[in-house]
N, C-alpha and C positions, 0 to 999 in steps of 0.2 A: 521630538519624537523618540521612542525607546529605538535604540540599536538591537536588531534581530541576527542571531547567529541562526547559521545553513549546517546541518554535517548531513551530508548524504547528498550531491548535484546527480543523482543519477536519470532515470529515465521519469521520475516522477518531480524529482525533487529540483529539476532545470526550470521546469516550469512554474514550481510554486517559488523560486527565487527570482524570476524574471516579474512575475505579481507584482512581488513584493515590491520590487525596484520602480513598477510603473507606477505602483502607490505613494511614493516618494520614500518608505520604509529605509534608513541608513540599513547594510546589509556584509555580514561579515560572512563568510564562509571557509570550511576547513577544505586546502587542498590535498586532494587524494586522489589516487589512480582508476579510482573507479569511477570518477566526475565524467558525466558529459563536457564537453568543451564550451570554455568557460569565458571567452576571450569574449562574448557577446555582455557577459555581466561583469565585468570588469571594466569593458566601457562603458557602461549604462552607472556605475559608480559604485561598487561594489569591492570588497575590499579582502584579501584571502589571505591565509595563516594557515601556516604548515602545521602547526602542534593545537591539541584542542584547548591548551592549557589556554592559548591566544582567542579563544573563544569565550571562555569562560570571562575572562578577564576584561571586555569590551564589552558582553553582550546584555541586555535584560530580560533577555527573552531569546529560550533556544530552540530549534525545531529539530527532530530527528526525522531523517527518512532513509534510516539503513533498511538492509535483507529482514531483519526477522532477533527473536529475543537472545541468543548470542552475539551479536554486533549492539544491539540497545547494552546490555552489561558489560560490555568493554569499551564504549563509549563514556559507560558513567562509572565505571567503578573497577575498571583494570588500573593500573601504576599509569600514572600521567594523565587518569579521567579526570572530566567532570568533575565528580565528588571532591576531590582534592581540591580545586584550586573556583567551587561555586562561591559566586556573592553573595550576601543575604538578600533576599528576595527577587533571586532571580523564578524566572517559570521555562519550566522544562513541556515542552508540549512534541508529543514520540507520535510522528505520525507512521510511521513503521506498524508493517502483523507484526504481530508479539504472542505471546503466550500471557493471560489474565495471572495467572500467577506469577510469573516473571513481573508485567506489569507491579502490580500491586508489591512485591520486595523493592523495585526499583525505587516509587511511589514512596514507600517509608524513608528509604535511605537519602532520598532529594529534598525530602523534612528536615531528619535529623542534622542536614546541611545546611539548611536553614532557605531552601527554596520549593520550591513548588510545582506539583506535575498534572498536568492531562495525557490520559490516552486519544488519542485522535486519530486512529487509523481511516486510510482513505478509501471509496471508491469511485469507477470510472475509472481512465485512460490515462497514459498521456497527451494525447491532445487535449481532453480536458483538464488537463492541468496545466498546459499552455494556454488555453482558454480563461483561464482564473473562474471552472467552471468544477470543483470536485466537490465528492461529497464527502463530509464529515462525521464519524459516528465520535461522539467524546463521552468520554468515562471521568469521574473527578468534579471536584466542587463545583458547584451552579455558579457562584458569584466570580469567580476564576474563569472561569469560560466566559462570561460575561464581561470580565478586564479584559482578556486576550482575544475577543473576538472582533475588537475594528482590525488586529493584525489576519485573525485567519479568515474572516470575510473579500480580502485582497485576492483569495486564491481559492475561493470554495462560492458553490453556489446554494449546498443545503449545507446547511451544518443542525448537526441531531444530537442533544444529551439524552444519552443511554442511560445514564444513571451513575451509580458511584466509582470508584477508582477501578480498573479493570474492564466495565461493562463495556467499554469501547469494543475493545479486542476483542469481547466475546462476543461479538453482536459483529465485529467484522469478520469472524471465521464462521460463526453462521450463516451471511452473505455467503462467505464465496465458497464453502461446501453448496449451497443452491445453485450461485450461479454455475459453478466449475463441474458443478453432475448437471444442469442442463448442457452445458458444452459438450459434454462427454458424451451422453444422449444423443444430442444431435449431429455428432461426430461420425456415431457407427450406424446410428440412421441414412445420415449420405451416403454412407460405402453400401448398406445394403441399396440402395434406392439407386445407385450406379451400376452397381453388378444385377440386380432385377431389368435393367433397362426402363427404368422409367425415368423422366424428364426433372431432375433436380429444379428449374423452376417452377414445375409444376409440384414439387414435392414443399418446397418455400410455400408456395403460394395456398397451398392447402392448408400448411400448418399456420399459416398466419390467420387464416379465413376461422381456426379452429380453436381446437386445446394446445398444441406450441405454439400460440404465439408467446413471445418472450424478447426483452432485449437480448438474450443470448444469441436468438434466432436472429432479429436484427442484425447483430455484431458479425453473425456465423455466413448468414445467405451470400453476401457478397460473395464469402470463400468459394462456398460452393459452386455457385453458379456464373462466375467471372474469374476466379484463382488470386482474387482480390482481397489478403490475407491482413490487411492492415486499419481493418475494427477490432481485432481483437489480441489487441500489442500486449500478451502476457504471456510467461513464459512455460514452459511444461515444466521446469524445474522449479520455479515461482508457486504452479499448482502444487505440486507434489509436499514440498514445504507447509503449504497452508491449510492443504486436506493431512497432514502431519500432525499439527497444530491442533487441528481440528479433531483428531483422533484421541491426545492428547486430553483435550478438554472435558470429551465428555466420558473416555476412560474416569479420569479425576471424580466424573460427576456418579460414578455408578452404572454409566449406560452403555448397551451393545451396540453400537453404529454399524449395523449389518451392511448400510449401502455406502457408506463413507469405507468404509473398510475395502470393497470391491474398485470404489471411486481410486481411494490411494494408489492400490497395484495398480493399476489401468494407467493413470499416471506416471507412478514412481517404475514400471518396469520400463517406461520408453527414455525416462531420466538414466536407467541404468544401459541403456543400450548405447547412450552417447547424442540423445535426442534432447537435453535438458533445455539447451538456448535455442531452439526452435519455439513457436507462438504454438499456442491452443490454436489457434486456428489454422495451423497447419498440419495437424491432426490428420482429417482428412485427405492429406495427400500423403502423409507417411504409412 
């Protein structure tokens, strides 16, 4: 079986390494500080390296799941990336938001390396990624996705080609500007529906009966109506980034994002208050 490299063990990326290992996948990963705790896949046979040069060097197949397209470009292409020290035909597959443009530079320079990329950004949880239950949006060649997909089948339960190098990432910031404005939606609907004095499971129960119903709402009701804020494990500084990204994008494209643009502040101003690692779904009670 090919040897899979891990950079990234954080809140998504615990899960999609624990997959792998139950699939019997040999599994290398770069130890860093910002790991979940790791001592679960280490016994499970897992095998970790301080420098990513130690990655490059062992792996056939590498998965990213850093923050977002500054962590992707220093993983591949700062002094001691990636790019320095790839084998020829390895596959780089960035399941990390990025920026489609970032993508697609990356994309060229894992070519001219003599390896190979998908964008594969995720959606869903992490539970579902403990679940070996995410969904996959991928961008990058058909037949390539098709090699690499008994590996990312171990840890996804849709997997979707967007289309060419990039489409991933742009079809995941379009996802989660939808999802991340119905959160937001239904964020400052509970506070009014609290201060009106009406019955938040009755306010659930309406919109599900109606036009909100949503996984959002799904993810969200618990919060509201139990203080049960753990369907909706993302972060306000997580959104803030994405609806960034997202701003980003279609800037690039020519377009006014009037409600992405209100999305972002609503976000980014509670990011700037000192609220960033608090959940979306705590929203509501801040």
């Amino acid at each position: 079986m090919k040897t899979v490299g891990l950079i990234g063990v954080g809140r998504m990326g615990h899960g999609i390494a624990a997959n792998l290992l139950k699939h019997g996948w040999p599994l290398v990963f770069l130890d860093h500080p910002g790991n979940q705790p790791t001592d679960d896949l280490v016994s499970a046979g897992a095998r970790s390296v301080r420098q990513v040069a130690g990655i490059a060097a062992q792996c056939d197949t590498i998965i990213l799941v850093v923050t977002g397209a500054p962590q992707v470009e220093a993983v591949l292409a700062a002094k001691g990336g990636l790019l320095e020290t790839l084998r020829p035909g390895t596959a780089i597959i960035d399941c990390s938001t990025s920026l489609p443009e970032t993508t697609k530079a990356m994309a060229e320079k894992v070519a001219e390396a003599g390896g190979s990329f998908l964008d594969a950004p995720m959606t869903r949880t992490p539970k579902e990624a403990a679940e070996g239950r995410l969904n996959l949006i991928v961008g990058g060649d058909a037949a390539l996705l098709e090699a690499q997909r008994p590996i990312l089948e171990c840890f996804a339960e849709n997997i979707i080609h967007a289309g060419e190098t990039g489409s991933g990432h742009a079809l995941k910031l379009l996802h989660n500007f939808v999802s991340l404005g119905f959160a937001a939606v239904l964020n400052e609907a509970a506070v009014a529906t609290r201060e009106a004095g009406v019955s938040l499971d009755v306010f659930c129960d309406v919109l599900a009966k109606g036009g909100g119903r949503s996984v959002a709402l799904d993810r969200l009701a618990p919060a509201f109506t139990q203080g049960d804020t753990s369907s909706f494990n993302f972060t306000i500084s997580n959104a803030a980034k994405d609806l960034g990204y997202y701003l980003e994008m279609t800037h690039a494209l020519g377009l006014k994002p009037d409600a992405a643009e209100a999305l972002a502040e609503a976000y980014g101003s509670r990011e700037r208050a000192g609220q960033g690692e608090r959940l979306v779904s705590e929203v509501f009670t801040l």
